[in-house]
N, C-alpha and C positions, 0 to 999 in steps of 0.2 A: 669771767665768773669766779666769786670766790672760792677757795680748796680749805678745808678742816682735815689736817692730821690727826688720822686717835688710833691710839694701839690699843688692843681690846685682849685682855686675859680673863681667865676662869669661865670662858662664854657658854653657858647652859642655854638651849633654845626648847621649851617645853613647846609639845604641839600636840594639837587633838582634832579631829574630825569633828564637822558639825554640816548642817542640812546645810547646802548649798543657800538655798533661798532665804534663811535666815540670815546671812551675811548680807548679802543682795540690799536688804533691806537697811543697812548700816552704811553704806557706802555711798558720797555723794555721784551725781551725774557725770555720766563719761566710763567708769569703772566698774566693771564684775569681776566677782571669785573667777581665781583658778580651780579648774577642777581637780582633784584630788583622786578621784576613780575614774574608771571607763564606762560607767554609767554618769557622770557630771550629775551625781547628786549630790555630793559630797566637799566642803572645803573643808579649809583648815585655817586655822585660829594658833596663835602662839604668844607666848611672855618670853621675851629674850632678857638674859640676869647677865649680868658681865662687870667687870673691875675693866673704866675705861680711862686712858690717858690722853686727856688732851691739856696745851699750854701747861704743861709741865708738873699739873698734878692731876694723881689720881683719885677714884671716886666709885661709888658705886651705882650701877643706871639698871632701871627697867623699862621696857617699852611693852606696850601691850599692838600686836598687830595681824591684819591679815594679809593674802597674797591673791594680786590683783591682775588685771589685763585691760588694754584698753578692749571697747565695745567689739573693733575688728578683730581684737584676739593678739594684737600688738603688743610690744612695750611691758613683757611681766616685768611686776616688779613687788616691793611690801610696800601697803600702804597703814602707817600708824596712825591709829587714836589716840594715843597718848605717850610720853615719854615723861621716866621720873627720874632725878639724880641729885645723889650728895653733895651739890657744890654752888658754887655762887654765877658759876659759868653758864649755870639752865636761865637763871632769870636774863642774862647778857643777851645768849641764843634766842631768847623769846622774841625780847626787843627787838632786836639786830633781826633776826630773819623771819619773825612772826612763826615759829617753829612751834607745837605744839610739847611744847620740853619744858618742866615745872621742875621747881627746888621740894626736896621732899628728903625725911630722913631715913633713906636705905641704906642698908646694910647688907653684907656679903662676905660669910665665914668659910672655908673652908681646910675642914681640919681631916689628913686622911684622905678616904673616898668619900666623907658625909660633907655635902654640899648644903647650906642655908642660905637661902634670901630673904630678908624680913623687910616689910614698910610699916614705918612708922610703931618700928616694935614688934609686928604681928607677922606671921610668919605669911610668904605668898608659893616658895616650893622649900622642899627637901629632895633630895636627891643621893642615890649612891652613885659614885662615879664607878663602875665594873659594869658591865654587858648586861643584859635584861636576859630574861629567860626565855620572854617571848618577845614577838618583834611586832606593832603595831595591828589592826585589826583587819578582819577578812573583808575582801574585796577592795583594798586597798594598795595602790601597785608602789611598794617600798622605794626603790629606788626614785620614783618620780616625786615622793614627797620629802625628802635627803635632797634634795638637788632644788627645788621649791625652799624648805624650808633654813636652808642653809644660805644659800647665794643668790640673793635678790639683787640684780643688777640696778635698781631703781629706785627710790624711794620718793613714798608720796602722803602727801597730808594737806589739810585744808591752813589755808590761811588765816594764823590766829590777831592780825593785828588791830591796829587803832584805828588805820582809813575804811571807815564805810565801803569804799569801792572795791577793794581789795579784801574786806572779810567775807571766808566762805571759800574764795576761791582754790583749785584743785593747785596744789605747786608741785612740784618731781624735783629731784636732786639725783644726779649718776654717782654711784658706790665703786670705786676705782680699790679693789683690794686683793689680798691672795685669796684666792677659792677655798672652802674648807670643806672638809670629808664628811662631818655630818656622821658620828660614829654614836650609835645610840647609848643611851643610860637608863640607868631603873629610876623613875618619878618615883617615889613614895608618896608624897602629897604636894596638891597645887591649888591656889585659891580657884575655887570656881567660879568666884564675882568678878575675877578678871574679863575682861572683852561682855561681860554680860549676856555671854551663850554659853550652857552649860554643854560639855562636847560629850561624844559617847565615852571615850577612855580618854585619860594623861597620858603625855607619852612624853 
């Protein structure tokens, strides 16, 4: 199986709760949300923003995704809808592994604690990097979504390619990296047409 080295800096992972069942409904066969609460009403939705290195340059990548399980509750893991990046390496990754990964012009400032992610010019968050004042919303058990929303041992997406036989289908790739702590920040603003569910808070 092939292995993809990429160091990943300045990594913002924004997340927001949304109805469980609304996601449900975006996910091909085989796949449902994690649950996010101890009522499983609840997922969660994210846009990861990062400065990534791979083959020897760097770039700026968004993905938009959510966090999945097989039907028996097996195998969590992120499955993405979409991935965008600064480089000529997204169109290669398409070909080459039918990856849902497009060339697009993002960008990613950051000056101080004020964090920017813009596509195609327009802005998708801002961010301060310092501690939030509050920490995500009630009935929601923090630590279980830090640990969800950070270290996805999995990754999965539909098969974007050229053979008939093969588009559609559900693919997985294992995420072999150091764990991350997942230490929150204050969102100020984040596109809300991202993932196409508007969540109850940014976070």
């Amino acid at each position: 199986m092939p292995t993809i080295k990429a160091t990943l800096r300045d990594l913002v992972i924004v997340t927001w709760a949304v109805p469980r069942d609304d996601v449900a409904r975006l996910l091909p066969d085989g796949l449902v949300p994690q649950a996010a609460d101890g009522a499983g009403q609840r997922a969660l939705m994210s846009i990861a923003m990062m400065l990534d290195r791979t083959f020897s340059q760097t770039y700026a990548q968004v993905n938009e995704r959510t966090y999945v399980v097989q039907r028996d509750g097996s195998d969590p893991g992120a499955y993405f809808f979409q991935s965008l990046a600064n480089t000529w390496q997204a169109t290669v990754s398409h070909l080459l592994f039918h990856v849902p990964l497009a060339r697009a012009d993002t960008r990613l400032v950051v000056k101080g604690d004020d964090y920017r992610f813009t596509l195609r010019r327009s802005p998708i968050a801002r961010l301060r990097l310092r501690p939030p004042s509050t920490e995500y919303g009630s009935g929601l058990d923090v630590k279980r979504v830090k640990d969800i929303a950070a270290n996805p041992k999995i990754g999965y997406t539909l098969d974007g390619g050229v053979l008939p036989a093969c588009r559609g289908m559900v693919c997985r790739a294992n995420s072999l990296r150091h764990p991350l702590a997942g230490e929150p920040r204050q969102c100020l603003t984040r596109d809300h047409a991202m993932n196409g569910i508007t969540g109850e808070r940014g976070r």
